[in-house]
C-alpha positions as YAML, in Angstrom:
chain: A
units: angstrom
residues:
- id: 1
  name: UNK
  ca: [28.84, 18.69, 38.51]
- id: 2
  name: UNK
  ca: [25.57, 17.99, 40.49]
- id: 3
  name: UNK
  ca: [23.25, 15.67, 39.64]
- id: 4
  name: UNK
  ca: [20.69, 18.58, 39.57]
- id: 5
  name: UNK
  ca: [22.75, 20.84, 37.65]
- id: 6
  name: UNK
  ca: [23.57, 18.15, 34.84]
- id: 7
  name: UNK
  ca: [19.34, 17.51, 34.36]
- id: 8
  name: UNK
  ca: [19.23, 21.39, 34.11]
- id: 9
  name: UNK
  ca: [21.77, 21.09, 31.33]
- id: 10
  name: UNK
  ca: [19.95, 18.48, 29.51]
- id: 11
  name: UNK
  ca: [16.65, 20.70, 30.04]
- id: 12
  name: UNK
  ca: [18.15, 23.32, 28.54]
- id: 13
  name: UNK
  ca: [19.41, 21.72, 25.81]
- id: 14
  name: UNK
  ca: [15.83, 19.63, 25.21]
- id: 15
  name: UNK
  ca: [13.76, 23.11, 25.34]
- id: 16
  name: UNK
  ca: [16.47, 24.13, 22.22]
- id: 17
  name: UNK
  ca: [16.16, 21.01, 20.39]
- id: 18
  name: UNK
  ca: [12.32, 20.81, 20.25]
- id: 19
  name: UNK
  ca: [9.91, 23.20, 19.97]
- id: 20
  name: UNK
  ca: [7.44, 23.23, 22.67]
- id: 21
  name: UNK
  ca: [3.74, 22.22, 21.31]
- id: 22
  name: UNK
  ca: [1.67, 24.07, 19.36]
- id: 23
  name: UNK
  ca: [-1.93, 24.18, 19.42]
- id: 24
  name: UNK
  ca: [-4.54, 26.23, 17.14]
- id: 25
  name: UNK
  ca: [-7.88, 26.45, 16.15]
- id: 26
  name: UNK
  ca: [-7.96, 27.69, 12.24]
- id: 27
  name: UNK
  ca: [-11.70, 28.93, 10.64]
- id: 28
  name: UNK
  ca: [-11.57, 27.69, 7.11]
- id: 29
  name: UNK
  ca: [-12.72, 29.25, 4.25]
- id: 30
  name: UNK
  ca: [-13.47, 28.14, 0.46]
- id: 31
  name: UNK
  ca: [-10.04, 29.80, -0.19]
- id: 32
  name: UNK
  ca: [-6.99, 27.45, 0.98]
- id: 33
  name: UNK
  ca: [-4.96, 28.60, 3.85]
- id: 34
  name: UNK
  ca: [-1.59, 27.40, 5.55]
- id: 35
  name: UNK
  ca: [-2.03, 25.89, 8.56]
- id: 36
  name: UNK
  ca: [0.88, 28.08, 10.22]
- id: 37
  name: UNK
  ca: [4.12, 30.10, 9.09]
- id: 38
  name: UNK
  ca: [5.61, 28.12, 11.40]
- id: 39
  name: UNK
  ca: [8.80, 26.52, 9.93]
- id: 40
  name: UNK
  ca: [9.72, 23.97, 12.56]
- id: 41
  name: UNK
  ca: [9.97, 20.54, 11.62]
- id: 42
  name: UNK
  ca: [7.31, 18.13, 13.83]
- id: 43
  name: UNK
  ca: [7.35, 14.62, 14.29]
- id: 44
  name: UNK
  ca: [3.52, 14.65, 14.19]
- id: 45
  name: UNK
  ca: [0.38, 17.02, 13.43]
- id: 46
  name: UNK
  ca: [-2.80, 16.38, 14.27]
- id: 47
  name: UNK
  ca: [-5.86, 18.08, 12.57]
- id: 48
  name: UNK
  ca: [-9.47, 17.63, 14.03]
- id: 49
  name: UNK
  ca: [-12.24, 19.24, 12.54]
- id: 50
  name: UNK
  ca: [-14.81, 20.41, 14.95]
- id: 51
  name: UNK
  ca: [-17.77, 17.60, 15.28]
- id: 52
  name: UNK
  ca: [-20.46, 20.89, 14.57]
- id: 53
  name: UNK
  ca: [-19.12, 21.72, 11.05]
- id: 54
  name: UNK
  ca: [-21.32, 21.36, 7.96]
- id: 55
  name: UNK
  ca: [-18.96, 20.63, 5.02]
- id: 56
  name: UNK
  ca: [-15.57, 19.06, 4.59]
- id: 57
  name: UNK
  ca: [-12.33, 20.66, 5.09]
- id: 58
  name: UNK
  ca: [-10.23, 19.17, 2.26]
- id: 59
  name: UNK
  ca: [-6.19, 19.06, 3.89]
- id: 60
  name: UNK
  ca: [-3.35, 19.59, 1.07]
- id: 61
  name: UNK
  ca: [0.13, 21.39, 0.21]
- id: 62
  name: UNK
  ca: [-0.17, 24.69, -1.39]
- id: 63
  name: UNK
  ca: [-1.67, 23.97, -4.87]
- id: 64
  name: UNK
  ca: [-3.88, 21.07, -4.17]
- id: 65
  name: UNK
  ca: [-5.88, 19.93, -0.79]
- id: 66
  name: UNK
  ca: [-7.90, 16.62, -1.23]
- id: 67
  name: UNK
  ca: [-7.76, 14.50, 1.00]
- id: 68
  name: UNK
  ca: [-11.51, 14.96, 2.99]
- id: 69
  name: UNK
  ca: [-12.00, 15.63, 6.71]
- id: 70
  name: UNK
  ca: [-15.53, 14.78, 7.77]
- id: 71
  name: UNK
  ca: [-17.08, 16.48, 10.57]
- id: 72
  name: UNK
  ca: [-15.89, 15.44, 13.97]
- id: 73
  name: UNK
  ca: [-12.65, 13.16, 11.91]
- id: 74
  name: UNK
  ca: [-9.11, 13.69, 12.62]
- id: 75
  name: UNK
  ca: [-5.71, 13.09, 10.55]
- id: 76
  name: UNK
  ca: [-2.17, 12.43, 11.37]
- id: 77
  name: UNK
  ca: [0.37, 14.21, 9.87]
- id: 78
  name: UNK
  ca: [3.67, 12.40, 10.34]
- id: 79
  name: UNK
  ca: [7.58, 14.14, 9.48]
- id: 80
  name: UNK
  ca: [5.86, 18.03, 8.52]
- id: 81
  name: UNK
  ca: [6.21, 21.93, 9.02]
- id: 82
  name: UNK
  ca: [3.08, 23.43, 9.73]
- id: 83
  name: UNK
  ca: [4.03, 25.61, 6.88]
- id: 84
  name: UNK
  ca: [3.52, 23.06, 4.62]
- id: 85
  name: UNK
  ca: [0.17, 21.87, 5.58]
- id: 86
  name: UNK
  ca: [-3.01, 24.05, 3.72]
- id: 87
  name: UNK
  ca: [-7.26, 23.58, 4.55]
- id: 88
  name: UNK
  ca: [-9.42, 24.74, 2.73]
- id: 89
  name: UNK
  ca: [-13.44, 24.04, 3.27]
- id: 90
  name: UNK
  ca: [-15.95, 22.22, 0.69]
- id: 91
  name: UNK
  ca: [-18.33, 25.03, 1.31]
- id: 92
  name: UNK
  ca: [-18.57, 27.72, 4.18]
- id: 93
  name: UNK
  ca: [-16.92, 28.61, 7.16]
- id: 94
  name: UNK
  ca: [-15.54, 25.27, 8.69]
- id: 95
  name: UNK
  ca: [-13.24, 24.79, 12.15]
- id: 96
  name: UNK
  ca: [-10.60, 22.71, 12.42]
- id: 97
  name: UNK
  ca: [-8.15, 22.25, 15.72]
- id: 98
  name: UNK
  ca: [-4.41, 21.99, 15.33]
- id: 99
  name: UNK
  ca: [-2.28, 19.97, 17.58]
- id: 100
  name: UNK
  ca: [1.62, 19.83, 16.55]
- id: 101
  name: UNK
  ca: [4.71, 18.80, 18.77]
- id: 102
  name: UNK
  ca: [7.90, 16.71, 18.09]
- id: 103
  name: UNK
  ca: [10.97, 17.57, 16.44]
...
């Protein structure tokens, strides 16, 4: 076996193994929504929430978010599905960016 055909083995193989990244931008509402149906385990997620919002998005599971994003902060998610991950704004219509790859 070539040396070329081998690494096209092992790229193969490494597109299988880990999903390829994900990005998103979510608008968040009063009412808590999942970050993604997405099922894949990810070594990391990052959540940004846009510098122009007006409230805090509060980041949770899917019966209590609480932990408070600030305008313009960010958050690493280590060892998650996206599936698992739920926003939901302090007040308003609030924007938060999704960044997600690992596996």
């Amino acid at each position: 076996m070539s040396d070329i055909t081998s690494y096209i083995d092992w790229e193969k193989k490494r597109k299988i193994m880990r999903p390829d990244l994900f990005s998103k931008e979510i608008d968040v509402g009063t009412t808590a929504v999942q970050v993604d149906t997405n099922t894949d385990y990810r070594k990391e997620v990052i959540l940004l929430a846009d510098n122009n919002n007006t409230a805090n998005v509060l980041v949770g599971n899917d019966t209590l978010q609480v932990f408070p994003l600030k305008p313009g902060a960010g958050v690493g998610i280590m060892g998650t599905s996206l599936n698992r991950i739920y926003l939901k704004a302090v007040s308003g219509t609030q924007k938060v960016y999704v960044l997600a790859g690992g596996s």
